[in-house]
PLY file of the C-alpha trace (Angstrom):
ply
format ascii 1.0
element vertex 117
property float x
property float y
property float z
element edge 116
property int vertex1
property int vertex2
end_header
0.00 0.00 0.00
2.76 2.64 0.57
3.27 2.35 -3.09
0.37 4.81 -3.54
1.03 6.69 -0.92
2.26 9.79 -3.21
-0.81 8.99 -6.15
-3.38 8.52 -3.25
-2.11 12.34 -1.57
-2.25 13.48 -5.25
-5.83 12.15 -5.87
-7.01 13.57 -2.84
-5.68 17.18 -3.81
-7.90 16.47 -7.07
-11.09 15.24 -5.08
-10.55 18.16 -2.38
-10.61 20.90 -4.99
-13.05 19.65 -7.81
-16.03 21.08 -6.42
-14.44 24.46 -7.07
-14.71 24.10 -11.02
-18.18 25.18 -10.10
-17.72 28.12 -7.59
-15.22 29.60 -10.21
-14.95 30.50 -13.98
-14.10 27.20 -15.50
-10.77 26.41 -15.10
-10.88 23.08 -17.39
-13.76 24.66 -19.20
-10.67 26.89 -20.85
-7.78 23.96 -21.54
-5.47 27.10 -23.69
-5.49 29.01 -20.65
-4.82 25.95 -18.43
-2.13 24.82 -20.60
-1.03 28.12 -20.61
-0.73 28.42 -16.65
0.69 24.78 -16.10
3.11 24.94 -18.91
5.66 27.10 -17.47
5.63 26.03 -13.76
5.76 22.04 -14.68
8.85 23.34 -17.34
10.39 25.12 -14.64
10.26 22.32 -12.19
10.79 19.57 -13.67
14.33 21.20 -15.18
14.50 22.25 -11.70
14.40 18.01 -10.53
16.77 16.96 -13.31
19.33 19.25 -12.10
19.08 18.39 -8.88
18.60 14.42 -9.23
22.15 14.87 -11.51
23.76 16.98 -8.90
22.66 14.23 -6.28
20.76 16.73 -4.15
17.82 14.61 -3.49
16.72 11.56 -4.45
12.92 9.50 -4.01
12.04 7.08 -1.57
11.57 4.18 -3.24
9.29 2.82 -0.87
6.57 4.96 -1.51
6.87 5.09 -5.17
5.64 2.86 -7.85
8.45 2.74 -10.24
8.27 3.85 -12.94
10.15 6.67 -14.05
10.24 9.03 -16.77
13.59 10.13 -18.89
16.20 11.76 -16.32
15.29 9.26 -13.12
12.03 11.83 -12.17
9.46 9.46 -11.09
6.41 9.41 -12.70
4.27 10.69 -9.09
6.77 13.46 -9.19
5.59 14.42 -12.61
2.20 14.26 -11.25
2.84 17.04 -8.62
3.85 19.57 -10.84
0.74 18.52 -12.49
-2.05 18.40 -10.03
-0.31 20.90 -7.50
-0.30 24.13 -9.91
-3.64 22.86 -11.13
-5.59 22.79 -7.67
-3.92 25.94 -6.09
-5.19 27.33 -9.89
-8.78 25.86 -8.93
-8.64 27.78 -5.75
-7.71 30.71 -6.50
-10.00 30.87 -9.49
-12.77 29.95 -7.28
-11.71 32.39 -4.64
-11.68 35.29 -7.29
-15.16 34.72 -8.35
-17.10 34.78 -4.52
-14.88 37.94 -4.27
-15.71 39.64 -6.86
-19.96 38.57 -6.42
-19.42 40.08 -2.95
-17.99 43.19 -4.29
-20.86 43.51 -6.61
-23.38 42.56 -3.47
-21.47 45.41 -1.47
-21.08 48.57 -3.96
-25.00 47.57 -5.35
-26.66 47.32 -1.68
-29.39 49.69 -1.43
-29.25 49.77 2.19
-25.43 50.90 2.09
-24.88 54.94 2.19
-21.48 56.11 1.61
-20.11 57.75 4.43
-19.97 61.58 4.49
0 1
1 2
2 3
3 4
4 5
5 6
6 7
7 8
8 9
9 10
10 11
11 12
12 13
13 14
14 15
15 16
16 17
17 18
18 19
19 20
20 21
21 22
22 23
23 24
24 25
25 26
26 27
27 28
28 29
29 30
30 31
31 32
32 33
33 34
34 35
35 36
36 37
37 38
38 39
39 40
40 41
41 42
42 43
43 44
44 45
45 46
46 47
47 48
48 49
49 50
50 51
51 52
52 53
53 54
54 55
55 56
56 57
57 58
58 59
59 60
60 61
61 62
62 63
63 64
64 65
65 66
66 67
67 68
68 69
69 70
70 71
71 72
72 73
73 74
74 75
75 76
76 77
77 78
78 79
79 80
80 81
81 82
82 83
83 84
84 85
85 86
86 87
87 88
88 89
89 90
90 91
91 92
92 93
93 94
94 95
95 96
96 97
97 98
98 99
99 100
100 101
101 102
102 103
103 104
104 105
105 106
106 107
107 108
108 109
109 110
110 111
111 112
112 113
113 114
114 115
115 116
């Protein structure tokens, strides 16, 4: 079982924040601006992991890995993370945008709100 350990903590991240596709403006109702957003953080980091996996900086667990590994020894949950990671903090703040912004509406359109003089 701790061979899933790192896919099972990924899936959760995915379950946790799903709901929030529907609080916020569609984040995988727009793949180009997905892409877009994940693209340069999972380049970053996974150059980032290859450097340091060469350089013998860290290394994975084993134990709590199922592997298989992509080109360059980074394990395929690794991949994963910069995957699902970006994407859920993405879903959040999204979804955190949107409530904001209705209750900034709600606020500046409240009849019952004077300004102060």
């Amino acid at each position: 079982m701790d061979h899933w350990r790192y896919l099972l903590v990924l899936l959760t991240c995915l379950v946790l924040t799903a709901p929030l596709e529907f609080l916020g403006g569609g984040v995988y109702r727009r793949p180009r601006l997905l892409l877009g957003a994940l693209l340069p953080a999972v380049t970053l980091f996974v150059v980032w992991d290859l450097v340091a996996i060469a350089a013998g900086v860290w290394d994975y667990n084993s134990r709590y890995l199922l592997g298989v590994f992509l080109p360059g020894t980074i394990p395929l949950e690794e991949l994963l993370f910069f995957l699902v990671v970006p994407l859920c903090g993405l879903l959040t703040y999204d979804a955190v945008e949107t409530l904001l912004g209705a209750a900034r509406r709600r606020g500046s359109t409240s009849p019952t709100k004077q300004p102060r003089r």
